[in-house]
KELONU-768056 format. One record per residue: residue number from 0; residue in one letter; z, x, y of N, C-alpha, C in turn. Coordinates in steps of 0.05 Angstrom, whole numbers, plus 5000, padded with zeros to 4 digits. Layout:
N
<i=NUM; aa=A; n_up=Z; n_east=X; n_north=Y; ca_up=Z; ca_east=X; ca_north=Y; c_up=Z; c_east=X; c_north=Y>
...
REM end
This chain:
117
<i=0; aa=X; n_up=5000; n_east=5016; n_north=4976; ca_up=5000; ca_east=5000; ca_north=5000; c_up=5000; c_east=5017; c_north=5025>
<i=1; aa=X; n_up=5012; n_east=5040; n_north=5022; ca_up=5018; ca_east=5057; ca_north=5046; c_up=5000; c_east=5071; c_north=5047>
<i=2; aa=X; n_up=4976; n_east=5087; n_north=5037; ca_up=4958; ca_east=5084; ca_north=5035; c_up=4930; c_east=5073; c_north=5046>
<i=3; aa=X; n_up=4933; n_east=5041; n_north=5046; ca_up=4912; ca_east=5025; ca_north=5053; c_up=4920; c_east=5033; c_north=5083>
<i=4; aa=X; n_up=4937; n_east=5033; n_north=5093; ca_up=4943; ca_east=5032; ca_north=5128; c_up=4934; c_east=5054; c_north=5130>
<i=5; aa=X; n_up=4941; n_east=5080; n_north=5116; ca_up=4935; ca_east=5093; ca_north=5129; c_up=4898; c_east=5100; c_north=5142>
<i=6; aa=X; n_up=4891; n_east=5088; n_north=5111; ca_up=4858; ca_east=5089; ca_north=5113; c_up=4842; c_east=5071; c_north=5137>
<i=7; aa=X; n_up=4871; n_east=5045; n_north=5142; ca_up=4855; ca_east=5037; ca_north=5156; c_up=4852; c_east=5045; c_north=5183>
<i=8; aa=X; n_up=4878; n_east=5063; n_north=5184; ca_up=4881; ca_east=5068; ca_north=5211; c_up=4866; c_east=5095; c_north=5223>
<i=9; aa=X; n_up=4858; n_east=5115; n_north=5199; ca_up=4837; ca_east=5128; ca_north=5208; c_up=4806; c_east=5121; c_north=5206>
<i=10; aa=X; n_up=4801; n_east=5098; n_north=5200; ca_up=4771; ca_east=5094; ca_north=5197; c_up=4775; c_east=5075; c_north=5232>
<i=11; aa=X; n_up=4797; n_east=5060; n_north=5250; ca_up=4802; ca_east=5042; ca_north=5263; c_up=4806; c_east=5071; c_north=5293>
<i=12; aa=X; n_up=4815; n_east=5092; n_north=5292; ca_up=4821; ca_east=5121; ca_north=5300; c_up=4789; c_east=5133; c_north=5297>
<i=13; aa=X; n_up=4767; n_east=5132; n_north=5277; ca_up=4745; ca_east=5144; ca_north=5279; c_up=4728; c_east=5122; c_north=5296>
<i=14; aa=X; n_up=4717; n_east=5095; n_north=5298; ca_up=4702; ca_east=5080; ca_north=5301; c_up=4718; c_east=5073; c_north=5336>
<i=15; aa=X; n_up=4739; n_east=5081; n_north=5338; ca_up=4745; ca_east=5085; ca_north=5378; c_up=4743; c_east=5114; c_north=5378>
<i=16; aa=X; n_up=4731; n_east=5138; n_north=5371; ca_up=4721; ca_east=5152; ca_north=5379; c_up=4690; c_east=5156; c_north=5384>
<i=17; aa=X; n_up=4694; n_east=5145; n_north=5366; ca_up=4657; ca_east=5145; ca_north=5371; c_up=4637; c_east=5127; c_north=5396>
<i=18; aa=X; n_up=4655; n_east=5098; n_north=5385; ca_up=4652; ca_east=5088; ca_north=5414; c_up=4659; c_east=5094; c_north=5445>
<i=19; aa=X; n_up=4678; n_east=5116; n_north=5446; ca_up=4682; ca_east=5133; ca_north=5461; c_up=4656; c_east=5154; c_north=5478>
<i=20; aa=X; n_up=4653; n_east=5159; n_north=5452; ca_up=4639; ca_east=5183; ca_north=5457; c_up=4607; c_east=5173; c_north=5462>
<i=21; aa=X; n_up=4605; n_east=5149; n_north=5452; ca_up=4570; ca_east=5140; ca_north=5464; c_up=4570; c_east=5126; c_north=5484>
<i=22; aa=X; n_up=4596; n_east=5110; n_north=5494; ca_up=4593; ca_east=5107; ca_north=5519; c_up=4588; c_east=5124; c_north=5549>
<i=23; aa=X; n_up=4607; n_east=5150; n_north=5531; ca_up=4603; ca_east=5168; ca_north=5558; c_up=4583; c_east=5177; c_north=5555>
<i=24; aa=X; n_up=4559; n_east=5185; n_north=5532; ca_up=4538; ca_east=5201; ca_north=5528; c_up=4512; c_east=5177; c_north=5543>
<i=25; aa=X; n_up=4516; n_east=5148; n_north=5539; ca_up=4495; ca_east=5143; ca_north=5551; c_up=4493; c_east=5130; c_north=5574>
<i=26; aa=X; n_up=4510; n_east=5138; n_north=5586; ca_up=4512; ca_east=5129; ca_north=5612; c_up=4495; c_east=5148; c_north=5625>
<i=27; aa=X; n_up=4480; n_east=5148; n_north=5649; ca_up=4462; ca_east=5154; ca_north=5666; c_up=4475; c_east=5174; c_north=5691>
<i=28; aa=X; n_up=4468; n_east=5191; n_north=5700; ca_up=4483; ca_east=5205; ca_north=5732; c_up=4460; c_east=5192; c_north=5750>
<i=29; aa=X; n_up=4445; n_east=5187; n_north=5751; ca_up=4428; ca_east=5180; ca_north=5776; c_up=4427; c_east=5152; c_north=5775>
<i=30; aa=X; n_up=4428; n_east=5140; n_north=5795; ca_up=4429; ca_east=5117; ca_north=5804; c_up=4397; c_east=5101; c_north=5814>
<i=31; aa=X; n_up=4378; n_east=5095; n_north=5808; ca_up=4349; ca_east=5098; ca_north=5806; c_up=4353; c_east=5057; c_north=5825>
<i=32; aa=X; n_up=4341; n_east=5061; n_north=5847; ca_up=4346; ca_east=5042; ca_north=5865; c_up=4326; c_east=5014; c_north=5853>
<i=33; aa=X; n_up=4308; n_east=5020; n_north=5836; ca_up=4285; ca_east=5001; ca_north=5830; c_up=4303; c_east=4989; c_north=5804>
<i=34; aa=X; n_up=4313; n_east=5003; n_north=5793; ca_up=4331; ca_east=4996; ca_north=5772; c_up=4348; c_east=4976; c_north=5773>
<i=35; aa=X; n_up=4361; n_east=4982; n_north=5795; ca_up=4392; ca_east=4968; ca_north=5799; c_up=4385; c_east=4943; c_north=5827>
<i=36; aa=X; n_up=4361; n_east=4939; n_north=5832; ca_up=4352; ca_east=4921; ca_north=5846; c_up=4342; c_east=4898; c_north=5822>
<i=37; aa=X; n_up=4346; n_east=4882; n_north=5833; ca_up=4345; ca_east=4843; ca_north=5818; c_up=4310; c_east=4839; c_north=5819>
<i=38; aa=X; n_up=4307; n_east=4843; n_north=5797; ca_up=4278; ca_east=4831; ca_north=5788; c_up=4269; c_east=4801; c_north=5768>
<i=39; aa=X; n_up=4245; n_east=4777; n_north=5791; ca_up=4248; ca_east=4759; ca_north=5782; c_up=4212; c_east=4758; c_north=5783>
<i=40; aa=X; n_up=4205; n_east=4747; n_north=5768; ca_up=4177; ca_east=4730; ca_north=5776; c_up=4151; c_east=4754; c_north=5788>
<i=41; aa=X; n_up=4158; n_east=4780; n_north=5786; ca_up=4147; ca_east=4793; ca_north=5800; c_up=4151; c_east=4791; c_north=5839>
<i=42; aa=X; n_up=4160; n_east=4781; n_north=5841; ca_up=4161; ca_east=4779; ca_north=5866; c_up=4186; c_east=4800; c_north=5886>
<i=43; aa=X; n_up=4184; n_east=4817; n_north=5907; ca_up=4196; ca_east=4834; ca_north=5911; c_up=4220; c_east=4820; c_north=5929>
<i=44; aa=X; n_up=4240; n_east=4825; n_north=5918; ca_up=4270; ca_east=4812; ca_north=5927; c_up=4269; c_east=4820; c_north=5951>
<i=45; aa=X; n_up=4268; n_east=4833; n_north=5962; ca_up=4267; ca_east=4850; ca_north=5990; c_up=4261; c_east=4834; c_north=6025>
<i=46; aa=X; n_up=4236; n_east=4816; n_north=6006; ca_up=4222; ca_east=4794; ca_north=6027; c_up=4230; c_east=4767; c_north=6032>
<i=47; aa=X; n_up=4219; n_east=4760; n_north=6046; ca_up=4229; ca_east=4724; ca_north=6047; c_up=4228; c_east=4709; c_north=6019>
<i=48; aa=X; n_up=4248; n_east=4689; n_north=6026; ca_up=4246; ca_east=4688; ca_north=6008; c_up=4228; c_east=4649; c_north=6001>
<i=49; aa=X; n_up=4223; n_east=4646; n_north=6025; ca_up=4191; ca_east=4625; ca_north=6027; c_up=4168; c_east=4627; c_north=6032>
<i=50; aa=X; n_up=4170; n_east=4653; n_north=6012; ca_up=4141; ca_east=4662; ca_north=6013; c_up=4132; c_east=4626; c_north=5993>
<i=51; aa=X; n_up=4102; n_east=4621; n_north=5997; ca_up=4092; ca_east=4599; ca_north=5978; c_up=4084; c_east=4599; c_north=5945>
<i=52; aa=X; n_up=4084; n_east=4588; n_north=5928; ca_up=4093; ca_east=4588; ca_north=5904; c_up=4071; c_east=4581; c_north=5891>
<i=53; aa=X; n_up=4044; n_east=4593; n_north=5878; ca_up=4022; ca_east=4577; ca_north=5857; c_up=4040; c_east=4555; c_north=5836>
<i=54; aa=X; n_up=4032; n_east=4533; n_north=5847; ca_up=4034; ca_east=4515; ca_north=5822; c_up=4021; c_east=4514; c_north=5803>
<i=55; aa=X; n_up=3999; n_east=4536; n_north=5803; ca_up=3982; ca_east=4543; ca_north=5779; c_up=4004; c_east=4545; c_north=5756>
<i=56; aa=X; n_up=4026; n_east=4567; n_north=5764; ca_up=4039; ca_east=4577; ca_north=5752; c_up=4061; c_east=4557; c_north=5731>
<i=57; aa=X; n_up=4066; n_east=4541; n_north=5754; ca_up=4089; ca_east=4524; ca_north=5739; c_up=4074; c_east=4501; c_north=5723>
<i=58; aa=X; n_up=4046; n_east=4492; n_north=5734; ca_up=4030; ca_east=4475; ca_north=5711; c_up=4020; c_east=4492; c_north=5680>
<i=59; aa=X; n_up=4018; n_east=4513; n_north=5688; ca_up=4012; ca_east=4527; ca_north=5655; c_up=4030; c_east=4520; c_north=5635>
<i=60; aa=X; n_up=4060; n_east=4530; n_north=5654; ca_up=4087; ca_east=4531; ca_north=5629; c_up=4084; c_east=4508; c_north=5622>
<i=61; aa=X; n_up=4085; n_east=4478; n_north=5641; ca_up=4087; ca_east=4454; ca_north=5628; c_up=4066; c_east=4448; c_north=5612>
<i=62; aa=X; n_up=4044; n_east=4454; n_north=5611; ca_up=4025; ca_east=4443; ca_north=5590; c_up=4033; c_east=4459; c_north=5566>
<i=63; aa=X; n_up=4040; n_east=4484; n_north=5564; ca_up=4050; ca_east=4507; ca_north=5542; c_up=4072; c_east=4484; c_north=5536>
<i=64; aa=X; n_up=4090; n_east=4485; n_north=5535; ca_up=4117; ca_east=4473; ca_north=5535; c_up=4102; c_east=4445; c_north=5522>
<i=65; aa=X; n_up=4079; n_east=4436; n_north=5528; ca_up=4083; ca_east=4402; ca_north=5520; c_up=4070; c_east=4414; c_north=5492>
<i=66; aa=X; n_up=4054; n_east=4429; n_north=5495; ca_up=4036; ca_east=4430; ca_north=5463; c_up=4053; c_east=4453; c_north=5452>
<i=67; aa=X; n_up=4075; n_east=4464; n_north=5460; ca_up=4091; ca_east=4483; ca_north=5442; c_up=4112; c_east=4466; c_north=5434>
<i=68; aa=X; n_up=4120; n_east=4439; n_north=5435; ca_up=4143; ca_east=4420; ca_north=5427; c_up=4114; c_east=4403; c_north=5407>
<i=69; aa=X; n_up=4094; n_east=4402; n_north=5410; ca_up=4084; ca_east=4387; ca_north=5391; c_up=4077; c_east=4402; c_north=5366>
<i=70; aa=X; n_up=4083; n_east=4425; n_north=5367; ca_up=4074; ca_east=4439; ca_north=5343; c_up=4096; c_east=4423; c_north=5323>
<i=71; aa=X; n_up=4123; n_east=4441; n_north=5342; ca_up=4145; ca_east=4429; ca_north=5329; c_up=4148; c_east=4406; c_north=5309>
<i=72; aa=X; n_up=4133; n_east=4385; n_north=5323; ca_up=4134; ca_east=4355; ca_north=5311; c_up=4113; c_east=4355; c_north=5293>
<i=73; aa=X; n_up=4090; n_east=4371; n_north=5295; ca_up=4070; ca_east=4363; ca_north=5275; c_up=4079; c_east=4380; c_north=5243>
<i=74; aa=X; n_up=4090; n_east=4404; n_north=5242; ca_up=4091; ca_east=4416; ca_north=5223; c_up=4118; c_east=4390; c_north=5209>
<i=75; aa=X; n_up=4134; n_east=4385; n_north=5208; ca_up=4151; ca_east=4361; ca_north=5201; c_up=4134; c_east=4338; c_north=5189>
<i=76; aa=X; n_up=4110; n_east=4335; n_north=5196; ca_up=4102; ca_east=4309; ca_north=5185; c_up=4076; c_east=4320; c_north=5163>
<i=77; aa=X; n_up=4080; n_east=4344; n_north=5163; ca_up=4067; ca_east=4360; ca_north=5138; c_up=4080; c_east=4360; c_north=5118>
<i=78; aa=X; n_up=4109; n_east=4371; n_north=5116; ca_up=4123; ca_east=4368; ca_north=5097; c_up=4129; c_east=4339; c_north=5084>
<i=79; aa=X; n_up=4140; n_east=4314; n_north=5101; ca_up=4141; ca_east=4293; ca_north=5096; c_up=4115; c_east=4280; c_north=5079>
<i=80; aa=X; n_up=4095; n_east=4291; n_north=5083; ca_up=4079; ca_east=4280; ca_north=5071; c_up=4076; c_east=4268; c_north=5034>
<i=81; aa=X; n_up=4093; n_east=4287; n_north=5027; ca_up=4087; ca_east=4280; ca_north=4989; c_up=4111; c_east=4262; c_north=4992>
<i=82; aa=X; n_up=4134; n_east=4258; n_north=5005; ca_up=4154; ca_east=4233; ca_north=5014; c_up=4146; c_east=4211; c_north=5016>
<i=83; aa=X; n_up=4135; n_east=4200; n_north=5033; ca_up=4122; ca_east=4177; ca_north=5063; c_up=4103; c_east=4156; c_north=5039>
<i=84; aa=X; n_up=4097; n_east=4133; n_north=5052; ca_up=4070; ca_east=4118; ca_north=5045; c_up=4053; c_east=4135; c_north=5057>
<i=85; aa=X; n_up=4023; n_east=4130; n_north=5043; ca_up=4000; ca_east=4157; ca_north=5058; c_up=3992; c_east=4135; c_north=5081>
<i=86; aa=X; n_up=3988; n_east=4113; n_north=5075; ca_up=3980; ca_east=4098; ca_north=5105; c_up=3995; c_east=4098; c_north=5130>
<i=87; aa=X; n_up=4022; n_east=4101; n_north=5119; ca_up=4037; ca_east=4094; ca_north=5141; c_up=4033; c_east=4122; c_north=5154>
<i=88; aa=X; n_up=4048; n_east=4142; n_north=5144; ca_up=4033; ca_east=4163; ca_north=5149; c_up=4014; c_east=4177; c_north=5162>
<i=89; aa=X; n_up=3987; n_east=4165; n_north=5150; ca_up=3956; ca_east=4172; ca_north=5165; c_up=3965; c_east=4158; c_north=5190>
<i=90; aa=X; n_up=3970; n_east=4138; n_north=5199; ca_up=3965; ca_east=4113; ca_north=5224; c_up=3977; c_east=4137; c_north=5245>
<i=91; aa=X; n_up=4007; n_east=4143; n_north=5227; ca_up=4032; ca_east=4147; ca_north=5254; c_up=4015; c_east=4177; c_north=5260>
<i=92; aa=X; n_up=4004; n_east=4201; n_north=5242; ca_up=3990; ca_east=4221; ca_north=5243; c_up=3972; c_east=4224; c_north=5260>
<i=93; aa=X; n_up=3950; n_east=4193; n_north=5265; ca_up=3925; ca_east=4196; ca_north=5279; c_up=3943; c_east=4192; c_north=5309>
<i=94; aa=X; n_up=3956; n_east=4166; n_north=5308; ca_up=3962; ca_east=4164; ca_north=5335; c_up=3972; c_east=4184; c_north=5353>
<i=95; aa=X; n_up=4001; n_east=4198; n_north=5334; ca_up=4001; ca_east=4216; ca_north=5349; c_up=3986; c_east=4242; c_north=5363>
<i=96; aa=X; n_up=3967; n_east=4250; n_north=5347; ca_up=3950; ca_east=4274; ca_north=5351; c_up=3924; c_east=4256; c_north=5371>
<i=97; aa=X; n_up=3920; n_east=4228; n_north=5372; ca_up=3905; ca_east=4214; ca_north=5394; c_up=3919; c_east=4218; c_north=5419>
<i=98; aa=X; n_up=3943; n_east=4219; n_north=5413; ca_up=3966; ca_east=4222; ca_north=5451; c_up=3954; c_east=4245; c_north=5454>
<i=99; aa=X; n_up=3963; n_east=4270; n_north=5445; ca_up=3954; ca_east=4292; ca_north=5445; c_up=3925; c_east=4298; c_north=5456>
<i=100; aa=X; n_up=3910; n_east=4292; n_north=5443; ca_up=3870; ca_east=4280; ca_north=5453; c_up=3887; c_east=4268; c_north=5477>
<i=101; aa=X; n_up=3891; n_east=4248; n_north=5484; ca_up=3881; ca_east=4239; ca_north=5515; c_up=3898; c_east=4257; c_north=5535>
<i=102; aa=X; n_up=3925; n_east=4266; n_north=5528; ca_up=3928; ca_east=4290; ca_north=5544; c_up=3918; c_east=4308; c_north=5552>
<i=103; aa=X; n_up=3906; n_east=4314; n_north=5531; ca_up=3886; ca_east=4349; ca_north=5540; c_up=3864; c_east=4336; c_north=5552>
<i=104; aa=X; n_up=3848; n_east=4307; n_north=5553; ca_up=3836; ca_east=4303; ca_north=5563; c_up=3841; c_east=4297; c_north=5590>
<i=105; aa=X; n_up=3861; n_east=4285; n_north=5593; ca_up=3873; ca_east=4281; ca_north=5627; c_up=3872; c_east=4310; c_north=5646>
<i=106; aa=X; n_up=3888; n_east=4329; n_north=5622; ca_up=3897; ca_east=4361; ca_north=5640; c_up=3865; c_east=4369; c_north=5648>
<i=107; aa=X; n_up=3845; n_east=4373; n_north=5628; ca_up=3813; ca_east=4379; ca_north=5626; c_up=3814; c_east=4367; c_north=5654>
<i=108; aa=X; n_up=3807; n_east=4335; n_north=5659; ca_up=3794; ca_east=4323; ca_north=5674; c_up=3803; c_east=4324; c_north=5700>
<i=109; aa=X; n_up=3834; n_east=4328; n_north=5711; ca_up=3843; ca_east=4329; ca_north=5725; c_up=3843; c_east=4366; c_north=5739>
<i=110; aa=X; n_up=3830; n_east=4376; n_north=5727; ca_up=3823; ca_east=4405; ca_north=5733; c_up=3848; c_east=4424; c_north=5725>
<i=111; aa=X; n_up=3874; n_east=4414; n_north=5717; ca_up=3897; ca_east=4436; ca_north=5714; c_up=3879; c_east=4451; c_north=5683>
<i=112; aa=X; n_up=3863; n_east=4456; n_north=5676; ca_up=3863; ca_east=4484; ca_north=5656; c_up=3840; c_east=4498; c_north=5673>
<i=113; aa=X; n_up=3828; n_east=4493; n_north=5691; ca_up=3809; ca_east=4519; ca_north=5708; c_up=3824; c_east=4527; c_north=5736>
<i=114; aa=X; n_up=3835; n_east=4561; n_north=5724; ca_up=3845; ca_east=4574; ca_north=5735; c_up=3837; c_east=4600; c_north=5761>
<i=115; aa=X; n_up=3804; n_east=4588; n_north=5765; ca_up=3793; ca_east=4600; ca_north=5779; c_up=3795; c_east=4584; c_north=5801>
<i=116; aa=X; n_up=3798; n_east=4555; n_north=5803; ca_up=3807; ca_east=4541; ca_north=5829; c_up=3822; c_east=4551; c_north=5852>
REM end
Protein backbone atom coordinates (compact mmCIF):
# COMPACT_ATOMS: atom_id res chain seq x y z
CA UNK A 1 0.00 0.00 0.00
CA UNK A 2 2.83 2.32 0.89
CA UNK A 3 4.18 1.76 -2.11
CA UNK A 4 1.25 2.65 -4.38
CA UNK A 5 1.60 6.40 -2.84
CA UNK A 6 4.66 6.45 -3.25
CA UNK A 7 4.45 5.64 -7.12
CA UNK A 8 1.84 7.80 -7.27
CA UNK A 9 3.38 10.54 -5.93
CA UNK A 10 6.42 10.40 -8.15
CA UNK A 11 4.68 9.86 -11.44
CA UNK A 12 2.12 13.15 -9.89
CA UNK A 13 6.04 14.99 -8.94
CA UNK A 14 7.22 13.95 -12.75
CA UNK A 15 4.02 15.03 -14.90
CA UNK A 16 4.25 18.89 -12.74
CA UNK A 17 7.61 18.94 -13.93
CA UNK A 18 7.25 18.54 -17.13
CA UNK A 19 4.40 20.72 -17.40
CA UNK A 20 6.66 23.05 -15.92
CA UNK A 21 9.13 22.87 -18.05
CA UNK A 22 6.99 23.19 -21.52
CA UNK A 23 5.33 25.93 -20.36
CA UNK A 24 8.41 27.89 -19.86
CA UNK A 25 10.05 26.42 -23.09
CA UNK A 26 7.15 27.56 -25.27
CA UNK A 27 6.47 30.58 -24.38
CA UNK A 28 7.71 33.29 -26.92
CA UNK A 29 10.25 36.58 -25.83
CA UNK A 30 9.01 38.80 -28.61
CA UNK A 31 5.86 40.18 -28.55
CA UNK A 32 4.88 40.31 -32.56
CA UNK A 33 2.08 43.24 -32.69
CA UNK A 34 0.06 41.50 -35.76
CA UNK A 35 -0.22 38.61 -33.43
CA UNK A 36 -1.61 39.96 -30.42
CA UNK A 37 -3.93 42.31 -32.38
CA UNK A 38 -7.84 40.91 -32.76
CA UNK A 39 -8.43 39.42 -36.09
CA UNK A 40 -12.04 39.12 -37.59
CA UNK A 41 -13.50 38.81 -41.16
CA UNK A 42 -10.36 40.02 -42.66
CA UNK A 43 -11.04 43.30 -41.94
CA UNK A 44 -8.29 45.57 -40.20
CA UNK A 45 -9.39 46.37 -36.48
CA UNK A 46 -7.52 49.49 -36.67
CA UNK A 47 -10.32 51.34 -38.88
CA UNK A 48 -13.81 52.37 -38.57
CA UNK A 49 -15.58 50.42 -37.68
CA UNK A 50 -18.73 51.35 -40.44
CA UNK A 51 -16.88 50.67 -42.95
CA UNK A 52 -20.05 48.90 -45.38
CA UNK A 53 -20.58 45.19 -45.37
CA UNK A 54 -21.17 42.84 -48.89
CA UNK A 55 -24.24 41.08 -48.32
CA UNK A 56 -22.87 38.97 -50.91
CA UNK A 57 -21.14 37.58 -48.03
CA UNK A 58 -23.78 36.96 -45.57
CA UNK A 59 -26.25 35.57 -48.48
CA UNK A 60 -23.65 32.74 -49.38
CA UNK A 61 -23.43 31.47 -45.64
CA UNK A 62 -27.30 31.41 -45.66
CA UNK A 63 -27.83 29.51 -48.73
CA UNK A 64 -24.64 27.10 -47.50
CA UNK A 65 -26.34 26.75 -44.15
CA UNK A 66 -29.90 26.02 -45.85
CA UNK A 67 -28.52 23.16 -48.22
CA UNK A 68 -25.85 22.09 -45.43
CA UNK A 69 -29.02 21.35 -42.87
CA UNK A 70 -30.63 19.54 -45.79
CA UNK A 71 -28.03 17.16 -46.30
CA UNK A 72 -28.54 16.47 -42.74
CA UNK A 73 -32.26 15.56 -43.29
CA UNK A 74 -31.87 13.73 -46.48
CA UNK A 75 -29.21 11.15 -45.46
CA UNK A 76 -31.97 10.06 -42.44
CA UNK A 77 -34.57 9.27 -44.88
CA UNK A 78 -31.99 6.92 -46.66
CA UNK A 79 -31.62 4.87 -43.83
CA UNK A 80 -35.35 4.82 -42.95
CA UNK A 81 -36.00 3.55 -46.04
CA UNK A 82 -36.00 -0.53 -45.63
CA UNK A 83 -38.37 0.72 -42.31
CA UNK A 84 -41.17 3.17 -43.90
CA UNK A 85 -44.08 2.26 -46.49
CA UNK A 86 -42.15 2.88 -49.98
CA UNK A 87 -45.11 5.23 -50.98
CA UNK A 88 -45.32 7.04 -48.14
CA UNK A 89 -41.85 7.43 -48.35
CA UNK A 90 -41.42 8.27 -52.19
CA UNK A 91 -44.33 11.20 -51.77
CA UNK A 92 -42.64 12.68 -48.40
CA UNK A 93 -38.95 12.17 -50.51
CA UNK A 94 -40.18 13.95 -53.74
CA UNK A 95 -41.81 16.77 -51.89
CA UNK A 96 -39.18 17.47 -49.93
CA UNK A 97 -36.31 17.55 -52.48
CA UNK A 98 -39.28 19.72 -54.73
CA UNK A 99 -38.88 22.53 -51.70
CA UNK A 100 -35.41 22.26 -52.30
CA UNK A 101 -35.98 22.63 -56.49
CA UNK A 102 -38.04 25.73 -55.93
CA UNK A 103 -35.49 27.22 -53.61
CA UNK A 104 -32.54 27.01 -55.69
CA UNK A 105 -34.85 28.17 -58.19
CA UNK A 106 -35.93 31.36 -56.33
CA UNK A 107 -31.97 31.99 -55.17
CA UNK A 108 -31.05 31.30 -59.36
CA UNK A 109 -33.83 33.70 -60.32
CA UNK A 110 -33.56 36.26 -57.83
CA UNK A 111 -29.76 36.63 -58.85
CA UNK A 112 -28.22 35.72 -55.16
CA UNK A 113 -25.80 32.79 -56.85
CA UNK A 114 -24.07 35.41 -59.56
CA UNK A 115 -21.29 36.77 -57.77
CA UNK A 116 -19.99 38.95 -60.37
CA UNK A 117 -22.95 41.47 -59.63
Amino acid sequence: MFSIIIIASVILLITTIVMFLASILSKKALIDREKSSPFECGFDPKSSSRLPFSLRFFLITIIFLIFDVEIALILPMIIILKYSNIMIWTITSIIFILILLIGLYHEWNQGMLNWSN
